[in-house]
N, C-alpha and C positions, 0 to 999 in steps of 0.2 A: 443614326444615319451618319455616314462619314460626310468628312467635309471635300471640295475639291474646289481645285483651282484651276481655273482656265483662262491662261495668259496670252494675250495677241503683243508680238514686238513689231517696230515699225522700222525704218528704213533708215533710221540713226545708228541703229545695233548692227543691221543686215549688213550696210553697207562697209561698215568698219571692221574688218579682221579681230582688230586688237578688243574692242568692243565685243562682239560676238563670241568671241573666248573667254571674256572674261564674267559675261553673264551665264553662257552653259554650263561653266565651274559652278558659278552660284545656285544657277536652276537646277543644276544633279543635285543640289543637299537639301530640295523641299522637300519633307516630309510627306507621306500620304499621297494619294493619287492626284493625277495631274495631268493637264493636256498642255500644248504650246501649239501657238497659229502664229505665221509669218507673214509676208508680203513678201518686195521685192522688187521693186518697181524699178528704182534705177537704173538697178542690175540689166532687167528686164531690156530698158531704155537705151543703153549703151551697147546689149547685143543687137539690136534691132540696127540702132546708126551702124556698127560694122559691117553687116552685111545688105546697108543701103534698101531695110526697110525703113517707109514714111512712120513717122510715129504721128498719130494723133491724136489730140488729146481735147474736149470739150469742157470747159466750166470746171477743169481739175481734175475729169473723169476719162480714164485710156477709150478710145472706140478703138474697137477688136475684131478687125477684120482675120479671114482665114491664114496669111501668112502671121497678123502680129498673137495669133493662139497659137501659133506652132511654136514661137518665141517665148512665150508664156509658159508654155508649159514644158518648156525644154529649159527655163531657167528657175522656176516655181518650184514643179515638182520633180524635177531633177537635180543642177548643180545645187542650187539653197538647201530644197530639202532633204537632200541626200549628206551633205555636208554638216549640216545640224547633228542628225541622227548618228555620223560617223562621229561625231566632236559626244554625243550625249553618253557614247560605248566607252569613248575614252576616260568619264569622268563617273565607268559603272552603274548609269543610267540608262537601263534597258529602255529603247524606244521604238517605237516602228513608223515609217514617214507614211502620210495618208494625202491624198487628194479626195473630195469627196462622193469619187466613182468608184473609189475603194472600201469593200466591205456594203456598197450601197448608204453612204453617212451622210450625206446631203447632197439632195436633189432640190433641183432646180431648173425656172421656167427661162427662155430668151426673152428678156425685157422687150417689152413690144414696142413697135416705133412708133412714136408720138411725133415729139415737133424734130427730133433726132434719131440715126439709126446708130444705136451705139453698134452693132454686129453681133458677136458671139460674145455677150456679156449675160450673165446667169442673175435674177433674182430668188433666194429660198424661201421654195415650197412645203418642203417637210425636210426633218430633220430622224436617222433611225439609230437610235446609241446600243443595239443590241450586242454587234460585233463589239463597242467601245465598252462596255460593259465587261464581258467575259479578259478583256486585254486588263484592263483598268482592276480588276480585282486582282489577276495576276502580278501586279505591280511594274507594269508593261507601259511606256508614256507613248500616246497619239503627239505625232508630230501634222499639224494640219499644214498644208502651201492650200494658197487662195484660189483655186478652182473647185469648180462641181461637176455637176452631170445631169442632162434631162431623162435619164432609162431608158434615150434612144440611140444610145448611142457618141451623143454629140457633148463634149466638154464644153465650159462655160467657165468665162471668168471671172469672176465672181469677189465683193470686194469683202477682206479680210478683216475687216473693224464687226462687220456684218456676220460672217462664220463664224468669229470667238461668240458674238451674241448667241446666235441661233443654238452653241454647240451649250454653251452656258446654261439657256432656257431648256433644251435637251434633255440634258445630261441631272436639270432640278427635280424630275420626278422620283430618279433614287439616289440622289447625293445632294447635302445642301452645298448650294453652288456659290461659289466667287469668279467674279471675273476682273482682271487686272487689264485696261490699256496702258501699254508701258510705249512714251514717245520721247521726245528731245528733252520737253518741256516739263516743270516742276508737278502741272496740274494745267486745269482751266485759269487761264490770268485775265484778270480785270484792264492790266492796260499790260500789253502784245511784247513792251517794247522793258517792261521791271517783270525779273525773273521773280521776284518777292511780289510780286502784286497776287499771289495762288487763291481764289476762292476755297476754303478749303470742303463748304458744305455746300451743295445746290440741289434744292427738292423741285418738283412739279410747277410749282408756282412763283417761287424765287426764278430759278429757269423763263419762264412765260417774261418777269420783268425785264431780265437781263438781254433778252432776245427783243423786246422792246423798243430798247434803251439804245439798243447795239454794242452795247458793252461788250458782249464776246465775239474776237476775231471768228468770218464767218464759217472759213475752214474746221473750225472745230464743231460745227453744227451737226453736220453728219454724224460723227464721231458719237456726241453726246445725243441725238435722238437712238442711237444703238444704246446706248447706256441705259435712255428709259424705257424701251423697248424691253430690256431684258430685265430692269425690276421690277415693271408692271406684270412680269409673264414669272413670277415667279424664284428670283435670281437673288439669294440674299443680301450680298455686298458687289458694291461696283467703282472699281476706282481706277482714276487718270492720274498719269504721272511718270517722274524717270523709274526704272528699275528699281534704284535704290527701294521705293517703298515697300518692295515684298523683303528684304533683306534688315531694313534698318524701321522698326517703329516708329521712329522721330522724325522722319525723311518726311518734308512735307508735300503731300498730292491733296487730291477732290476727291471726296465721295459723293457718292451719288447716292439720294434716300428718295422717297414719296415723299 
């Protein structure tokens, strides 16, 4: 069984030119199949103020009204995505850009209103890697931007930490899967404010303490329950941390075990 990689970058790469250049150099020279998921949010954020839409935003998470999807997916899975895939040609790395109404690759429900109406925000339902299968043996890279589709029609925006999992969990019934979150930061840190503070192992239960404790900045919570999310479902390796770690062995990040 081949192996694959299925890397999410965040908003440190996206937002930076010189950054995002210099990892798509890198990313054309992985060997073997491979997928790559992005975000985009700032991006996102600073078209909206232009053109004098409200941006809002709850507990960290965008609520996605009908103009801020149109924004979304005119920055998602257009300029970003399109841009990647043009930069990925340039470095002989066949790819093709996906949202995931494309090919039918993940669907998803409108998060339902609770104590909040996020809007046209997408939770996944199922995940179909058949089209990503026949690309992917071709030696063909899935470029994913963070939206879905409910199969009526209606796109959903959907967060990106969560698509690389789901694509991850996928994509392990015929490839043993890795998943890389690649962010600002070295890994998971013990104290927020020492880049060398990196835990560099956290299982199930070391996790349970740490969450405790409060030991980990809470923002990363989210993040890391997709991590265990996608070892319990299946998902060989799972690791947080700068790029460097897919590139350099010794680059220190977190993995993620049971």
């Amino acid at each position: 069984m081949k192996t694959i990689k299925v890397i999410k970058i965040g908003g440190n790469i996206i937002d930076n030119e010189e950054a995002l250049a210099e990892f798509i150099k890198d990313f054309a020279t992985i060997s073997g199949p491979k997928v790559l998921v992005h975000g985009g949010g700032k991006i996102a954020t600073k078209l909206a103020e232009q053109m004098n839409i409200p941006v809002k935003m709850h507990e960290g998470r965008r609520i996605t009204d009908a103009a801020t999807l149109d924004i979304i997916t005119m920055v998602y899975a257009g300029k970003i995505n399109k841009n990647i895939v043009a930069q990925l040609q340039a470095h002989h790395c066949n790819a093709i850009g996906f949202s995931g109404a494309d090919g039918n690759t993940i669907v998803s429900e409108k998060r339902p209103i609770k104590t909040i109406d996020y809007g046209f925000v997408g939770d996944v339902k199922k995940v179909n890697t058949d089209a990503l299968e026949v690309l992917l043996n071709n030696n063909i890279t899935p470029v994913f931007c963070a939206i879905s589709h409910d199969e009526n029609g209606q796109l959903l925006n959907t967060n990106a930490d969560t698509i690389a999992s789901e694509l991850a969990i996928g994509l392990s019934t015929v490839f043993n899967t890795e998943l890389y979150y690649c962010f600002e930061k070295n890994g998971v840190l013990e104290d927020v404010e020492n880049e060398d503070s990196v835990i560099e192992n956290i299982n199930i239960e070391s996790y349970k303490t740490l969450k405790e404790n409060n030991i980990i900045f809470e923002g990363m919570l989210p993040k890391l329950d997709n991590c265990f999310h996608a070892i319990n479902k299946n998902v060989q390796k799972v690791c947080i941390g700068k790029s460097e770690m897919l590139f350099h062995t010794n680059n220190k990040h977190t993995t993620i075990t049971k």
